[in-house]
C-alpha positions in Angstrom: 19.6 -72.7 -76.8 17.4 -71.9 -73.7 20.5 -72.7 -71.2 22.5 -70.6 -73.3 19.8 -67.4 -72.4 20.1 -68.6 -68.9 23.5 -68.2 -68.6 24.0 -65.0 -69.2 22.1 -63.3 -67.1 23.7 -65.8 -64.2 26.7 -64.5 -65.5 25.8 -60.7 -65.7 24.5 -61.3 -62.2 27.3 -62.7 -60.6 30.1 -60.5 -62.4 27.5 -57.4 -60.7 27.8 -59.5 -57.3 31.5 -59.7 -57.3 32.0 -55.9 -58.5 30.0 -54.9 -55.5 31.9 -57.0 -53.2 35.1 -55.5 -54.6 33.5 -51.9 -53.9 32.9 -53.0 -50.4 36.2 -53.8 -49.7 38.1 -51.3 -50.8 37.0 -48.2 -48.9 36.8 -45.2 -51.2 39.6 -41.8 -50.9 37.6 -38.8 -49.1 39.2 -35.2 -49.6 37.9 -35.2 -45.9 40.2 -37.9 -44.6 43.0 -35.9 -45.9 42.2 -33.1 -44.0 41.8 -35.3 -41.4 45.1 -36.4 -41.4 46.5 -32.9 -41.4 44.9 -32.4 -38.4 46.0 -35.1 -36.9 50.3 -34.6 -37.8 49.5 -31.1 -37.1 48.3 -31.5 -33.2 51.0 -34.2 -32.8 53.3 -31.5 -33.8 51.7 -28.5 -32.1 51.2 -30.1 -28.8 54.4 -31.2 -27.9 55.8 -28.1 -29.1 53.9 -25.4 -27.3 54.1 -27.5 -24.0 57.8 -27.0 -24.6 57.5 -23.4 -24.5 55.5 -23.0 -21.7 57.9 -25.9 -20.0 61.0 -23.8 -20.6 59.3 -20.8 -19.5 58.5 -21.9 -15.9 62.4 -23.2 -16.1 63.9 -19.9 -17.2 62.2 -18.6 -13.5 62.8 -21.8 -11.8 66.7 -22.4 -13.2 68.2 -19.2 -15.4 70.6 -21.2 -17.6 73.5 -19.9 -19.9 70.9 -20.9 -22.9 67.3 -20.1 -23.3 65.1 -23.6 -22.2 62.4 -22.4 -23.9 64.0 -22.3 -27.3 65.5 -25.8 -26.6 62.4 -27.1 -25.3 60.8 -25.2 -28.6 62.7 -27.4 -30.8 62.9 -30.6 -28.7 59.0 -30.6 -28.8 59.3 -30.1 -32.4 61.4 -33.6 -32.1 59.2 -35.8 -30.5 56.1 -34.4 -32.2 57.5 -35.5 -35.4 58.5 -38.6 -34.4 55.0 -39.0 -33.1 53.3 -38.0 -36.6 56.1 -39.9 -38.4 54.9 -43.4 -36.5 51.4 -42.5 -37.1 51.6 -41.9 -40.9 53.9 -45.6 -41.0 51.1 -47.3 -38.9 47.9 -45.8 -40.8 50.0 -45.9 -44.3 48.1 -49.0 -45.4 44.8 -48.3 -44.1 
C-alpha cells in the first residue's frame, strides 16, 4: 500500500514536469508581436514605395517622359515591397 502512496505523487510530479516543459516550448501569442508584424509589412511596403516617388521625381527633371515616373515608380515600389512582406510572412509563418 505504501508504494502505491509513492506513486502518485512521482506521477503528479512528473505529469507537472512534462506540462512545464510543454509550456517552454511552445512560445506563447503576444498582442504585441502582432503589432510587431504590422510594423514590419508596413515598412517593407512604405520604404520601397516612397523611395519610388522621390526616384521618379529626380527622373521627371533628369528625363521628362510621355508618362509620369513617379507614378510608375509609385506603384513599382508598391511591387517589390509586397513581395518583400510576402517572403517575410512565408519565412516567419511557422515561427
Amino acid at each position: 500500500m505504501t508504494g502505491m502512496k509513492e506513486d502518485k505523487p512521482a506521477k503528479a510530479i512528473r505529469r507537472r514536469a512534462e506540462r512545464m516543459q510543454k509550456t517552454r516550448g511552445e512560445p506563447k501569442y503576444s498582442p504585441l508581436s502582432g503589432l510587431g508584424v504590422f510594423g514590419v509589412i508596413g515598412w517593407s511596403i512604405a520604404i520601397p514605395t516612397v523611395t519610388g516617388a522621390f526616384l521618379g521625381m529626380w527622373l521627371n527633371r533628369i528625363a521628362p517622359q510621355n508618362f509620369s515616373w513617379p507614378i510608375a515608380l509609385i506603384l513599382g515600389g508598391v511591387v517589390v515591397g509586397g513581395m518583400v512582406a510576402w517572403s517575410w510572412v512565408e519565412k516567419n509563418r511557422d515561427k
